[in-house]
N, C-alpha and C positions, 0 to 999 in steps of 0.2 A: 758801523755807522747806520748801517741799514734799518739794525736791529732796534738800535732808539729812536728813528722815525718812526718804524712801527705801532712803536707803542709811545710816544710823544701825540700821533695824530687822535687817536681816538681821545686820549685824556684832553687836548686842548677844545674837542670839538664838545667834548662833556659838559668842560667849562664851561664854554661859550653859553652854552644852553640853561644851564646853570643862572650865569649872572640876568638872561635876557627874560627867564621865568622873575627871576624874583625883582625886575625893573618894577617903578609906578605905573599905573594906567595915566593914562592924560586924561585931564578931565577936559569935557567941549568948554570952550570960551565962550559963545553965546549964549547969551540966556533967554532957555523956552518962553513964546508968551502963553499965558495961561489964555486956556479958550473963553471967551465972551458966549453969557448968556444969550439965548436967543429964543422970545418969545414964542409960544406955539400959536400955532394960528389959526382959525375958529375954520371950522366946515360951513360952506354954504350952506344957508337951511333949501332941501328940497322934498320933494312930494314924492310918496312912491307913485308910481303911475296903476293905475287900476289895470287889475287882470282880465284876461282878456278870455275867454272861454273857447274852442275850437266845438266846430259843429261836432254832431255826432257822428262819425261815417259809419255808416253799413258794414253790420258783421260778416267776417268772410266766413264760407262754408268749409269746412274740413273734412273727410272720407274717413273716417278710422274701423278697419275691417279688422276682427280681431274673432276668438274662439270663441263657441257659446258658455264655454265654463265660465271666461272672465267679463262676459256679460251676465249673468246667470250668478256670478257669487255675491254682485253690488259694489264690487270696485268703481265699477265706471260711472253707477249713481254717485258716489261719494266724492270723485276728484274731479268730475267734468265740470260742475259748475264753478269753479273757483277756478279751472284752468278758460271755462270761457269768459268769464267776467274779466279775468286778466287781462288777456291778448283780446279782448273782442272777438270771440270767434262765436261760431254756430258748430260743433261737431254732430254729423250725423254716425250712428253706428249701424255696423255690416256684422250682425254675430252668423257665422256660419261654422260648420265644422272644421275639423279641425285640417286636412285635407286641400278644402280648394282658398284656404286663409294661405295657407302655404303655398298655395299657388300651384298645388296638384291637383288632378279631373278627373273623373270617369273616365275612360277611353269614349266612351256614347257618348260622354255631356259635348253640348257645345259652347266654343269657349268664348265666356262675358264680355268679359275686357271693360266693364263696368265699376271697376274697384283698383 
């Protein structure tokens, strides 16, 4: 007896699944309303408003201490004005060796503090 539950239950559960795949769908009973147009509707006419200018403020100053070779090869002629024009700035240059750029000194010098 055992032995035909065994194998009775998977085969009825097979079935079942069987008959419940190949049911109808239901179809819905209400019927969708179709959407109603709906006209677009006009932008208010408006005006841009005029721009508006900002004073000029004063260029700030900049320190750039750097070696006399990269003063001296025309780098700093070439990219300074396009970086001051940018930001507004003024940069001054400090070309000194290569030594006290690095922030080393003669033992004698006395020290700046200038840069």
């Amino acid at each position: 007896m055992r032995a035909l539950t065994t194998r009775l239950i998977p085969i009825l559960v097979l079935l079942a699944l069987l008959l419940n795949a190949c049911a109808p769908v239901a179809t819905p009973t209400a019927a969708q309303a179709e959407p109603t147009a709906v006209p677009p509707t006009d932008a208010p006419a408006t005006t841009a408003p005029e721009p508006t200018t900002a004073p000029a403020a004063e260029p700030t100053t900049l320190i750039l201490a750097t070696t006399t070779s990269t003063a001296d090869s025309g780098l700093l002629d070439f990219i300074l004005p396009d970086f001051e024009q940018k930001y507004n700035a003024k940069v001054d240059v400090i070309a000194e060796g290569r030594g006290p750029v690095r922030g080393g000194r003669p033992r004698s010098a006395p020290r700046r503090c200038d840069v």
